[in-house]
N, C-alpha and C positions, 0 to 999 in steps of 0.2 A: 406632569412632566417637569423634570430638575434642571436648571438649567447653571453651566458653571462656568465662568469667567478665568479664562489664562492669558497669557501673554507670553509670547513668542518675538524670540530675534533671527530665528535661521531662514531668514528673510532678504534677498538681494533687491534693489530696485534698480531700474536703468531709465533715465531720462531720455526723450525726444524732442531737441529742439533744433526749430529750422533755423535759417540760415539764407535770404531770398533762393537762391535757386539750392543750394547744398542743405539736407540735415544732417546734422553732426550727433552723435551720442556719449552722454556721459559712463566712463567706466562704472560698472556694478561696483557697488558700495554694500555693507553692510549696514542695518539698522542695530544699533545698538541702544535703543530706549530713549534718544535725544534726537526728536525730528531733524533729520540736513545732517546728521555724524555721517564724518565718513564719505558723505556725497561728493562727485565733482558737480557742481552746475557749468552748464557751459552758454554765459549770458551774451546772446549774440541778435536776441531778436529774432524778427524775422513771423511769416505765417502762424499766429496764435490756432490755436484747436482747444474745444470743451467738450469733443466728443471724435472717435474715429471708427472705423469699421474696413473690412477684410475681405480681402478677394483670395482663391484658389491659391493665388502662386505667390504670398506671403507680401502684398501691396497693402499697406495702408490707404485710408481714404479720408478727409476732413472736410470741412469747410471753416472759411477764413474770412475776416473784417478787410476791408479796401480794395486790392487790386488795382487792376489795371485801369476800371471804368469806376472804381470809390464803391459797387452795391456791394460787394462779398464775390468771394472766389468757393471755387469747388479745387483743391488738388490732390495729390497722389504722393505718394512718399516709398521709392523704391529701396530697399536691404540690396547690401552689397553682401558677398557669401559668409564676411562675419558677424555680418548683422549689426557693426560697429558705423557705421557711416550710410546714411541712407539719402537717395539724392530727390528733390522736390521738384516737383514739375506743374504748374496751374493748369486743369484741365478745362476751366471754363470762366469766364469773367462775366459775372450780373451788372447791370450797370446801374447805375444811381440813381433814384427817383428826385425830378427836380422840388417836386413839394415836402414840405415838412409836415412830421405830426403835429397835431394840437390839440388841446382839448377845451372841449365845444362840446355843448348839447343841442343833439337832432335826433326827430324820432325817428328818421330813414333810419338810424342807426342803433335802435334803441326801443323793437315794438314793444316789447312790454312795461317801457316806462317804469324798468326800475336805477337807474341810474339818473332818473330827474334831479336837477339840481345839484346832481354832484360832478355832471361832464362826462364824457368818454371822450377815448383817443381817436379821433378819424384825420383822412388824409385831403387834402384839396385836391381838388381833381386832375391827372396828371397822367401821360404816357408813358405805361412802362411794364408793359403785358407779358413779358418774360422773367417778373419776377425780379423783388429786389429784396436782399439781405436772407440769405441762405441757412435756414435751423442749424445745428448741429449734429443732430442725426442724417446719418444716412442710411441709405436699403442695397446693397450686393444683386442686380440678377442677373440672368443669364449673359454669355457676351460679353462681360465686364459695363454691362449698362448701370445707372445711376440712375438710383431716386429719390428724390428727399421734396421738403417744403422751405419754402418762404416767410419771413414775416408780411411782407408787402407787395408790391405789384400784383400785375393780373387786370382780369377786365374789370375789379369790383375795390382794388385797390386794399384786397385784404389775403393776399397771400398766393400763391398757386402749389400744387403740385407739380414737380419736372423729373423730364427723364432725359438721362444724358448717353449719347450714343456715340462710341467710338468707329471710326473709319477703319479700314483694312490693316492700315499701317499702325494703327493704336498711337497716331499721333495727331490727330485731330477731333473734337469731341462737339458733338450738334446740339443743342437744347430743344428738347418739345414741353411745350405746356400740358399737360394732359387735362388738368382740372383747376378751375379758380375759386376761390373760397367767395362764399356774399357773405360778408361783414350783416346784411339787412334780415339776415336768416340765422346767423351761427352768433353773433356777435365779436369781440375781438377775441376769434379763434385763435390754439395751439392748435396743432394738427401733427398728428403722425401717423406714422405709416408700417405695413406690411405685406412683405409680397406672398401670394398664394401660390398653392403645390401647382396647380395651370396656368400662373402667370399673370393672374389678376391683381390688383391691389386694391389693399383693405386700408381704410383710413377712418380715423378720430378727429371728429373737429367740437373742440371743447365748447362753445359756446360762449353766453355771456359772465366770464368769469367776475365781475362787477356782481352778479346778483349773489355769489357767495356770503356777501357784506348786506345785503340791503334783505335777505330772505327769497324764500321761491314762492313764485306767484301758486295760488291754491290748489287749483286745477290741474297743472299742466301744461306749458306752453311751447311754442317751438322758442327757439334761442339757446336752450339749456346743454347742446350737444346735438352728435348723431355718430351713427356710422355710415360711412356709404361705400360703393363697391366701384371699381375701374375695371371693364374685363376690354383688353383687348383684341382686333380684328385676326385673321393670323398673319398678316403680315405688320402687324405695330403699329399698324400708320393712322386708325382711328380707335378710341378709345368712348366708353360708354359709361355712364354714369348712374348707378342704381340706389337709392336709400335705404338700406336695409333696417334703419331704426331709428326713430326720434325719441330722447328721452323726456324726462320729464310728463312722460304720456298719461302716468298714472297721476292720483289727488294726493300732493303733500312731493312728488319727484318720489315716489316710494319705487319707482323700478330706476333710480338714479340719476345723476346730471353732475354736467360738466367731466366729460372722461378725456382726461391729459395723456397716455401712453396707449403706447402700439397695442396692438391686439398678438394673439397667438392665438396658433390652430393644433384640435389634435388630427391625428387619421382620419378621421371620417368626412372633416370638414367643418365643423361647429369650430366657435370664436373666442374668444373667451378675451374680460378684460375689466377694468378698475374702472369706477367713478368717484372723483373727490367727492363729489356733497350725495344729497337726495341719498333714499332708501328706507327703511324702514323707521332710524332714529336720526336720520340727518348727518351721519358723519361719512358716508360716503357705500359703496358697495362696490365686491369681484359679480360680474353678470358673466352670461352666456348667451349665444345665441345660435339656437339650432335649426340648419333648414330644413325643409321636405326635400323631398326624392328630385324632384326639379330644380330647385334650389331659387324658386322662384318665391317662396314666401320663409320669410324666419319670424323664429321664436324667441322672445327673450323671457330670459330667466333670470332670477336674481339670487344666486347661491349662496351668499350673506353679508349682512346689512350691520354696521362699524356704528360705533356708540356716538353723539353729537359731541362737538367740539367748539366752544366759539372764539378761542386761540390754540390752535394748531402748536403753537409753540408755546405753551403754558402748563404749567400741570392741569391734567385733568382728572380728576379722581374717580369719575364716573367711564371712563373709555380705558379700562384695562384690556380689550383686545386692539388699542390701536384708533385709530381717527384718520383718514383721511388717506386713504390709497390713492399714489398718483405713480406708479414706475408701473412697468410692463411686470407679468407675470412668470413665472418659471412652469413647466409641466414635468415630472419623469412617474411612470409607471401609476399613470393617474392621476395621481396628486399635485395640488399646484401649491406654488409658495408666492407669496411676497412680501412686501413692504409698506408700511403706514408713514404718513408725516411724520403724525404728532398720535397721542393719546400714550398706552403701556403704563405701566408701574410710574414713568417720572414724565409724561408726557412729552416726552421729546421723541416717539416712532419706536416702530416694531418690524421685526419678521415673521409672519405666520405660516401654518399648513394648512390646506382643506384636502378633508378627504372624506370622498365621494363613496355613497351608500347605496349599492346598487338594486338592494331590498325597496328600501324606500325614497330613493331618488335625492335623500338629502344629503349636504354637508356637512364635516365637524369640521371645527374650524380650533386649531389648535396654537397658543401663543410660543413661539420660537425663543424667542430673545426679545428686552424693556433694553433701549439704548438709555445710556446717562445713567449708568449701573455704577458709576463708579465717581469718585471723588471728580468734580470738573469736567464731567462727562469727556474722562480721557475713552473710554469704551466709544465712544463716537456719541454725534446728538444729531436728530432729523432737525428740520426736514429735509428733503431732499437722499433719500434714502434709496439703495439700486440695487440686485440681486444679479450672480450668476449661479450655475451650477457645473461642480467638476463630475468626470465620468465616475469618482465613489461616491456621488451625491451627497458631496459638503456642499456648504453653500460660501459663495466670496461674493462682499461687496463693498460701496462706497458709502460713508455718512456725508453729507456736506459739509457739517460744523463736527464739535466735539474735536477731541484728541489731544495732546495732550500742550497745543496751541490755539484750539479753537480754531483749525486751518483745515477740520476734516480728516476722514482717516480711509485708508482701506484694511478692511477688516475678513474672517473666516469664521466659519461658522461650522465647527466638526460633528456630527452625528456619531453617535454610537449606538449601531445597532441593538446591542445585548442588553444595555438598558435603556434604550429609544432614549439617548437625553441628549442634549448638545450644547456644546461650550463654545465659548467667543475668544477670539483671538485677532490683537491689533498687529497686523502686520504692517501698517507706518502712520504714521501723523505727518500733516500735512505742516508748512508754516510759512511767514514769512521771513527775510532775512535776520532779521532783528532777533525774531525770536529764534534764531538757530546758531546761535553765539556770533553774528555779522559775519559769516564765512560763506554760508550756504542759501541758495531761496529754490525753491521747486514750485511755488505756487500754489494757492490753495484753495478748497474748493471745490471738490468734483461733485457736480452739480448735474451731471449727464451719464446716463448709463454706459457702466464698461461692458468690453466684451471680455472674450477667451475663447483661446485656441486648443487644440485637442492637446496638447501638453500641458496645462493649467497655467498658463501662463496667462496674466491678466493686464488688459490696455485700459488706458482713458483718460481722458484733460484735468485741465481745473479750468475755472469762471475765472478767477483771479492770481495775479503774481505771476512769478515766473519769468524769467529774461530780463528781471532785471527792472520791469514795468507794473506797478498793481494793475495797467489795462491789459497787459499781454496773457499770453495762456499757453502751459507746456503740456506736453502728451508724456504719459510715464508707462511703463513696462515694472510689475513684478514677476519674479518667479521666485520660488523655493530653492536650499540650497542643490535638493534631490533632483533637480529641471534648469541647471545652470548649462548646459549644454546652448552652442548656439544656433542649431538648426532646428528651425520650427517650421511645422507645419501649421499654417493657421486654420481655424474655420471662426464664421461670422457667428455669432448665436440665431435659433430658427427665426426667432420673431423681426431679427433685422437682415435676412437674408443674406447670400453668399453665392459668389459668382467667379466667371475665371477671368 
């Protein structure tokens, strides 16, 4: 498979920054091959976002550092009919945990004893059971409900699960805890989420990400990850809690460990989803997991296992498929795609294909595109590397690094049927002001999966810059010049759900 490298200007981008209660947007700019040409920034501050997501009737949705109580906000970002000016509204205030992290070693926190002597993060012990400091993903479902995680709070002081429920009036919004992470079980979890076709939620809780560095215990331990399942009552109001998988189950983590992104389902109901490490050679596995007819027992599979890597961002000459899957997966007509950190031709991460063999139940697994293709990895560089997919099944996504500032890029990925090849195309480099002749900053960085809306229009933050603050963070909007129109209809991607 040939793979060819272009580069493209017919490319507009449009800024989203707030404004406390107002977001304002900057006019569409043209990219013309120099990150911030051409752009307004409009630096006013206000509600940072590294990640957003979409409801029905063209709402944005974020969450934010401080607020009203200091833990992180949840709010909402409504489009006025040109789409030019969007106004902000906090849908919910976490409130502030009075203890701090530190690090300390204890083995409450730590059963397997592999982070001896080097510390991990835990918390003193403190009330704040509704969750404090709000992830950046969130989930769309029905009702315009909300659901995402926490890094902190809960009863275990390592995170929860929430679901947020608006009132008749859609102007007041309730918090329920659904689930709390144990820190003594998972270790210092990520955790993310997906909501299912009955309303259930599916969640990742990464485990002891510490043991990455120190090796996997022999055997198989708990700590290393899991999935578990939420189904609940029919009226909402109690929620149930199932394990559908411990990893690390097998000798050596060969059925995988530590899995950082959301899962995705197809029609039948099976799972599907990444683990950084464990697997066959240690650099990480895409699994599945299929239930019976009950759905009372599942199965995991491990449909292929990524070359070891012991810097993710280093060349590695031995992991030309990639090293280290950590974004959610893509499905169309079968086949899944996604994304590696590190490994490929320059070790700086990959896009790949699997495609499923119905003969004999296995994978091929096919290499897409080797990021840092290019002089200064202006083609973008992992890790942190994120996939969409448009309805002609290209593929657009974010690099975190590379481009032609090292600020990250958003990037596309064209297929061409007639010769199955596909070419890469940077449609912007991120940067900061300096580097954008002191006229321009956008922020850089996206560091968190974007979405798209059925007109290929593609959203999402950065980690860094923006407003004017290397701690603030803007939300950006591309489309092509052929989707300059300004009514859009949005939709959430499957795996992070969509609601009205």
């Amino acid at each position: 498979m040939r793979v060819v490298h272009l580069l493209r200007n017919s490319v507009f981008i449009r800024l989203l920054v707030t404004v406390g209660a107002m977001l304002t947007v900057a006019i569409f700019a043209p990219w013309n091959g120099v990150s911030g040409a051409g752009l307004r920034w409009l630096d006013t501050g206000g509600w940072p976002a590294e990640a957003v997501t979409m409801d029905k009737s063209e709402r944005l949705y974020a969450t934010g550092v401080g607020g009203a109580s200091g833990g992180g906000v949840v709010f909402q970002l409504t489009p006025d009919a040109t789409k030019t000016r969007w106004t902000a509204k906090v849908v919910y205030n976490f409130p502030r945990c009075s203890s701090k992290w530190q690090i300390s070693y204890d083995p409450k926190y730590d059963p397997q004893g592999l982070a001896r002597g080097r510390g991990v993060a835990v918390r003193s012990p403190t009330s704040c059971a509704d969750g404090d400091g709000p992830r950046p993903e969130l989930v769309m479902g029905s009702s315009r409900r909300i659901y995402g995680t926490t890094l902190g709070g809960g009863a275990a002081e390592s995170g929860v699960i929430f679901e947020l429920t608006p009132d008749v009036t859609r102007t007041k919004w309730t918090e329920k805890v659904l689930h709390s992470f144990d820190r003594a079980l998972t270790g210092a979890s990520k955790a993310s989420v997906m909501l299912g076709a009955s309303g259930q939620l599916y969640a990742t809780e990464s485990g002891a990400l510490s043991a990455m560095r120190v090796g996997y215990p022999p055997n198989g331990a708990a700590g290393m990850g899991r999935v578990i399942e939420l189904s609940p009552n029919a009226t909402k109001t109690t929620w149930t809690e199932k394990i559908l998988y411990n990893f690390c189950s097998r000798p050596s983590c060969a059925d995988g460990a530590t899995p950082l992104a959301a899962l995705i389902a197809d029609a039948s109901g099976s799972l599907y989803g990444t683990t950084l490490g464990g697997g066959g050679h240690g650099g990480g596995t895409v699994f599945k997991l299929t239930p019976d007819p009950s759905k009372r027992k599942w199965t995991q599979t491990v449909l292929t296992s990524f070359c070891p890597s012991q810097n993710l961002l280093a060349y590695v000459p031995n992991c030309p498929d990639g090293s280290g899957p950590a974004a959610p997966l893509v499905m169309s007509a079968g086949k899944l795609y996604g994304s590696t950190q590190g490994g490929g031709a320059a070790g700086k991460g990959t896009v790949f294909e699997l495609i499923p063999n119905a003969a004999t139940g296995t994978w091929t697994k096919n290499l897409l595109y080797s990021f840092c293709a290019q002089a200064g990895c202006r083609d973008g560089s992992g890790p942190d590397v994120f996939i969409v997919m448009d309805a002609a099944g290209d593929l657009h996504g974010t690099t975190g690094y590379g481009g032609t500032a090292d600020g990250g890029t958003v990037f596309k990925l064209t297929h061409n049927q007639a010769t199955d090849t596909w070419s890469e195309a940077v449609l912007y480099s991120f940067c900061y002001r300096s580097q954008c002749g002191g006229t321009y900053q956008i922020g850089i960085n996206p560091l968190e999966p974007p979405i798209m809306d059925p007109s290929g229009n593609v959203y999402g933050g950065t980690r860094n810059g923006g407003g004017g603050s290397p701690n603030s963070r803007g939300v950006w909007m591309i489309e092509t010049q052929s989707q300059t129109r300004r009514s859009i209809s949005p939709r959430a991607p499957a795996a992070r759900g969509s609601g009205s």
